[in-house]
KEPALO-813508 format. One line per field, with one value per residue (C-alpha): chain; x, y, z; residue number from 1. Coordinates in steps of 0.5 Angstrom, whole numbers, plus 500, padded with zeros to 3 digits. Each point is the difference from the previous one (the first is absolute). Layout:
REM residues N
paza	A ...
px	X ...
py	Y ...
pz	Z ...
lumdren	NUM ...
REM end
This chain:
REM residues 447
paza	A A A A A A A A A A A A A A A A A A A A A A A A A A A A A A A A A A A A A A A A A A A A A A A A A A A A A A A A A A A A A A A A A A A A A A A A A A A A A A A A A A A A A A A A A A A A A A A A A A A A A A A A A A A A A A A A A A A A A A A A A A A A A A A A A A A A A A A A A A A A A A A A A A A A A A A A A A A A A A A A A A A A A A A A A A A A A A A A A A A A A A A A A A A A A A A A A A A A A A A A A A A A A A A A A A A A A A A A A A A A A A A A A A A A A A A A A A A A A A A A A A A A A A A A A A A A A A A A A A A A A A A A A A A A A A A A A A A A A A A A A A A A A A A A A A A A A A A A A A A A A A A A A A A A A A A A A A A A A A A A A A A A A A A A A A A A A A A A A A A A A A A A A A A A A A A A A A A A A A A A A A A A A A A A A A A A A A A A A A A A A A A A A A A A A A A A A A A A A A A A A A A A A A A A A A A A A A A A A A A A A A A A A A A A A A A A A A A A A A A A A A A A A A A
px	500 507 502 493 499 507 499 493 503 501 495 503 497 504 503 508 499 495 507 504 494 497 504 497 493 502 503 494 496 503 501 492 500 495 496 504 497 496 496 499 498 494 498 499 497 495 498 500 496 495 501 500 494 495 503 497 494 499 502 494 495 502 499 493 498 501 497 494 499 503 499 502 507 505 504 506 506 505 506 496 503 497 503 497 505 496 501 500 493 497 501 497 495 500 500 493 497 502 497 494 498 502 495 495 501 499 493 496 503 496 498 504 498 500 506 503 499 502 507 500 498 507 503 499 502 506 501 497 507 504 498 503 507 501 497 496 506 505 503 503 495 501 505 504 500 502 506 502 501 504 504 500 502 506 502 500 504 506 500 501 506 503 500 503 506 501 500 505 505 504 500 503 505 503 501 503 505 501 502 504 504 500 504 503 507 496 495 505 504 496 497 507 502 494 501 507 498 495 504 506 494 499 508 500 495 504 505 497 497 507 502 507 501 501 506 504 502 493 498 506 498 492 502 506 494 495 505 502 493 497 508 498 494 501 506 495 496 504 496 494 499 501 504 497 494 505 503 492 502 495 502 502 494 493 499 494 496 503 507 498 498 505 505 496 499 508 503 494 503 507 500 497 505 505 497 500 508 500 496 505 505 497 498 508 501 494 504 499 495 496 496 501 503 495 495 504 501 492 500 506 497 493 503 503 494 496 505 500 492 501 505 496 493 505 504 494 499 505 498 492 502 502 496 494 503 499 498 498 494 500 503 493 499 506 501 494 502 506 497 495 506 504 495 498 508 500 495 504 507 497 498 507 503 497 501 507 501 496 504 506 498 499 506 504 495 504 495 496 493 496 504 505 507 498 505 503 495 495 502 502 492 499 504 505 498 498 492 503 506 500 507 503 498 504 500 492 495 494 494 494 496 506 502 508 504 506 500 502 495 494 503 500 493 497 503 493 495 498 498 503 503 496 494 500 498 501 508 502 498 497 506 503 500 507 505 504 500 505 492 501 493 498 495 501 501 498 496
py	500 504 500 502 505 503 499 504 505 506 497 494 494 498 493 499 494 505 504 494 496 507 506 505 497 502 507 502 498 503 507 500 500 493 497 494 494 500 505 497 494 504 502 493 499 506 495 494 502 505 506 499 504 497 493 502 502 494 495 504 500 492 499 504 496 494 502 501 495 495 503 495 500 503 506 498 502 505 495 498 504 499 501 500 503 502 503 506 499 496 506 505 494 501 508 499 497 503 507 495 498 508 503 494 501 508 499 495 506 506 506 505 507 506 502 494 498 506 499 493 503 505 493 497 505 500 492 501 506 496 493 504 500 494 494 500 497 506 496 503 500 499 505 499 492 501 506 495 494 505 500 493 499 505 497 494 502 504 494 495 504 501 492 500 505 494 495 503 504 494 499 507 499 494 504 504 496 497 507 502 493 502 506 498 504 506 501 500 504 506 499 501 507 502 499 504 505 502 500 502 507 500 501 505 504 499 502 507 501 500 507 501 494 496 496 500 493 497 503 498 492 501 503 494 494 504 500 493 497 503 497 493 500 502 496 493 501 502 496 503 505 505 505 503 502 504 504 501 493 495 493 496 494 501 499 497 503 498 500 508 502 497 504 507 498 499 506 504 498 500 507 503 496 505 506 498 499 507 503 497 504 507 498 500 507 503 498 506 504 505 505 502 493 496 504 497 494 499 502 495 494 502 502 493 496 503 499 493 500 502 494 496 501 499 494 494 503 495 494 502 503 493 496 503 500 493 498 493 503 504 506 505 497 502 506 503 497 503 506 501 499 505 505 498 501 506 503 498 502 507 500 498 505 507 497 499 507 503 497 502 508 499 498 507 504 505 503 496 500 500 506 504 501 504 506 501 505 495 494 505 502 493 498 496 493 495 497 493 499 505 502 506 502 498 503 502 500 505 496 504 499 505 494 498 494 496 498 493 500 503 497 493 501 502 493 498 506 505 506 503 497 505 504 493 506 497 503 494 500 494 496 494 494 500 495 504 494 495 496 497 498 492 499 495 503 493 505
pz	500 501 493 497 504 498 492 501 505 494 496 495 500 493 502 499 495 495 500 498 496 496 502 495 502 507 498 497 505 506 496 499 492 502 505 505 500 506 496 493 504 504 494 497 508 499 493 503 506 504 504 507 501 495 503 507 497 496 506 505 495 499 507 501 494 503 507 497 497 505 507 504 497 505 499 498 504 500 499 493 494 492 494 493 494 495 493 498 495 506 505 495 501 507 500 495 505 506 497 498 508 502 495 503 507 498 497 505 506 503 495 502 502 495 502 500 493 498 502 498 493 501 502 494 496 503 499 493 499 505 496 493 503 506 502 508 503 497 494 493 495 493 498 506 498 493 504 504 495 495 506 501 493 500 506 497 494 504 503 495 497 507 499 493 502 505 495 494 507 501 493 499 506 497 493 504 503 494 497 505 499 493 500 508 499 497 505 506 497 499 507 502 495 502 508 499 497 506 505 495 500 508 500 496 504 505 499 497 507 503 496 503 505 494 499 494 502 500 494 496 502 499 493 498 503 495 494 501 501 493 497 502 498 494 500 502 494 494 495 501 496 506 498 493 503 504 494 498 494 500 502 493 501 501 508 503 504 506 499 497 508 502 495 503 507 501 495 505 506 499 497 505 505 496 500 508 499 497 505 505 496 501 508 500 496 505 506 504 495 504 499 492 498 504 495 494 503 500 492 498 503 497 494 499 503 493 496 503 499 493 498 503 495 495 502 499 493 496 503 499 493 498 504 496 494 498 493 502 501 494 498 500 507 503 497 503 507 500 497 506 505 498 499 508 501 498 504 506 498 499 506 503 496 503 506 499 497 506 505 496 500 507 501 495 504 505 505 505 496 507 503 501 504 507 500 507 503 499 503 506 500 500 506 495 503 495 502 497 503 505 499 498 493 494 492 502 495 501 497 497 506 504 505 500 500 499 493 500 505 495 495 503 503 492 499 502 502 495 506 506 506 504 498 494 494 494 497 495 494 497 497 498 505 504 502 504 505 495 499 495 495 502 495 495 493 496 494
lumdren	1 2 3 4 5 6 7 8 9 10 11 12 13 14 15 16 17 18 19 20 21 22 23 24 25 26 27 28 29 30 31 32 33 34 35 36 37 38 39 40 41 42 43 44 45 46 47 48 49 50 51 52 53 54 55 56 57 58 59 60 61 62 63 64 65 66 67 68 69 70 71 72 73 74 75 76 77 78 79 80 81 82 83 84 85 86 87 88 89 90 91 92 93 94 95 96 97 98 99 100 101 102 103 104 105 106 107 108 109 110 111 112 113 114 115 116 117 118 119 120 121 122 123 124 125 126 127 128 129 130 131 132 133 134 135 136 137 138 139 140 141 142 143 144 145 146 147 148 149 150 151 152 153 154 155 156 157 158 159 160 161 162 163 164 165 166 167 168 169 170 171 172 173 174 175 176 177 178 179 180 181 182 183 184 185 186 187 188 189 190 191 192 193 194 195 196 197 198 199 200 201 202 203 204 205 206 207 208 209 210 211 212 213 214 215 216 217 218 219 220 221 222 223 224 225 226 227 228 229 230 231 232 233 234 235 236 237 238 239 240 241 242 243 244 245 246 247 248 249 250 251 252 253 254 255 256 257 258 259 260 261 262 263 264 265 266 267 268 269 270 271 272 273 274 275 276 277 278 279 280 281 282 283 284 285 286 287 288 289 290 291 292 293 294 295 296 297 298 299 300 301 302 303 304 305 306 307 308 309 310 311 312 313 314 315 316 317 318 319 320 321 322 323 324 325 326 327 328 329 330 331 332 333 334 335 336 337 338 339 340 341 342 343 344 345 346 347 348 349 350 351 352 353 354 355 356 357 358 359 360 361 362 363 364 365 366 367 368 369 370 371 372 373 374 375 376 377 378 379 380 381 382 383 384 385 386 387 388 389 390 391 392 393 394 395 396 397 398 399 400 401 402 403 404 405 406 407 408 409 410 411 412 413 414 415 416 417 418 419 420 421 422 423 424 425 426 427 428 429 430 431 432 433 434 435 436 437 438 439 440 441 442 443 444 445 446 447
REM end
């Protein structure tokens, strides 16, 4: 009794072994999409027998039929139970003759009063109303059973393709497994670049964070691993036809559609994992960088960011180009694909480039474009103690809402927030996104 208190204490009364026997069946039945079981099968009770108060109605007028026909039976006894189960066209039988014998025991009563017929007459009226809706015992009329068996049936049909999913999900898992059997040292390998290549960003943004506390040391090792891991790869798979989409060269056979994301997938991934090594580099140049040169340091690792995203876009084009260019499937066919790809190309490397261009007009911009430099006689007015660092100001930048900060302390805070630190006015324009972190893009770049 325990055990079942506890499996119903929050509400679910869903077996374990309906999980293990027909888990999606399981799922939807606990989120609610259809009914339990308890409830399908009540509704298949209310068919097969009566309510409750038409069986207790059924049972006394039973029992005053036999007294009056047989006094001298005795009255049954409280430990007596009587069960009939009926169908439903035999209840509706029952009811029939149940209204029968209160419309005969009305009309053999005493007349009632004027009064009282016509109240009777307004009651009557009602029940006639009441009749067009619902039954006397309060049950759904025929709008509410054609309702509820639409419901029943769609019940039913979510149901049947919950168990169809159940049926072809081991099928699929097995093909999978036999899939990833298949291409086992590819599958692997790009779990493996991929898993690097996020923890290779993460150090990065670290290592940015440090600003003047970075070691030259350490930087120097993260770039020598970072090189290193991309020549070994590189070098692992040299026969592949990995290094001429790299020179925006198509590879020299058709590849499969496999091998093709295989080919995009690991060209995407260790270019961005040189881009990281680069980054790493200007790390190491901007050492000490504050004020104006933290500034510039932000701008160069954007630049080289958008330079990478714009390398990307191009680079799965030769392995697409010749993928799609197969005359095996005749050549209209495959110059209309490849037609169609290319024109869809274009769309995004457009994009890629104004991007680009964007960051490097930042990049030439002298001034501070959300500011400018404070003179001597305003920091002073303004008690030359920077808001953010609580430090005494260093190279103050004026923003246009007449607050002064540090500016490698704005400029770091404009790295993510467009407003003031203070009053939180809008000072920065709407412009491209930065990636002045050392972030790097992890979206795969298959397309």
């Amino acid at each position: 009794m325990e055990t079942s208190g506890s499996n119903s204490r929050y509400g679910i009364h869903i077996a374990a072994s309906n999980f293990i026997q027909a888990p999606l069946a399981a799922l939807l039945e606990y989120s609610g999409i259809f009914s339990t079981r308890s409830s399908s099968s009540q509704e298949t009770d209310g068919l097969i027998a009566p309510s409750p108060a038409s069986l207790d109605s059924f049972h006394s007028r039973s029992d005053d039929r036999d007294r009056d026909h047989d006094p001298s039976t005795p009255a049954s006894t409280p430990e007596e139970v009587s069960i009939r189960i009926i169908g439903a066209g035999e209840q509706e039988r029952e009811a029939v003759s149940l209204d029968n014998d209160r419309s005969s025991s009305e009309q053999i009563s005493e007349a009632p009063a004027v009064s009282d017929a016509s109240r009777n007459e307004s009651g009557s009226g009602v029940a006639a109303v009441n009749s067009g809706g619902s039954t006397a015992d309060g049950e759904p009329a025929n709008g509410g059973s054609v309702n509820n068996r639409d419901s029943s049936y769609q019940r039913y049909d979510i149901q049947q393709f919950a168990r169809w999913i159940e049926q072809i999900l081991p099928f699929s898992l097995l093909l999978l497994v036999v899939f990833i059997r298949q291409h086992l040292q590819g599958f692997f390998v790009t779990i493996w670049i991929a898993a690097v290549m996020f923890k290779s960003n993460d150090i990065l943004r670290k290592q940015t964070a440090l600003k003047g506390e970075r070691k030259l040391s350490v930087l120097t090792g993260i770039t020598a691993v970072f090189m290193l891991h991309v020549i070994c790869v590189y070098w692992w798979y040299r026969n592949n036809d990995l290094l001429y989409p790299l020179v925006l060269l198509p590879p020299k056979a058709i590849p499969p559609f496999w091998h093709a994301i295989f080919i995009i997938m690991v060209n995407d991934t260790m270019v961005r994992q040189a881009a990281m090594a680069l980054k790493c580099i200007l790390l190491m140049y901007y050492k000490n960088s504050r004020g104006r040169d933290y500034r510039k340091q932000g701008q160069m690792l954007t630049l080289v960011e958008y330079l990478l995203l714009l390398y990307r876009a191009l680079l799965p084009t030769p392995v697409w180009y010749r993928f799609f260019l197969n005359k095996e499937y005749g050549s209209l066919f495959s110059s209309l694909t490849t037609g169609l790809y290319l024109t869809f190309k274009l769309t995004s490397v457009v994009e890629k480039v104004q991007s680009f261009f964007a960051a490097l007009r930042a990049l030439s911009r002298k001034e501070v474009h959300y500011g400018s430099y404070a003179t001597s006689e305003q920091v002073n007015a303004a008690g030359d103690l920077c808001a953010i660092c609580q430090e005494k100001m260093h190279a103050p930048i004026l923003l246009r809402c007449k607050h002064i900060f540090c500016e490698d302390c704005v400029s770091e805070w404009f790295e993510r927030e467009r407003t003031c630190p203070l009053c939180r006015a809008l000072v920065k324009p709407a412009d491209i996104r930065s990636y002045g972190d050392g972030s790097t893009s992890l979206f795969f770049q298959i397309f």
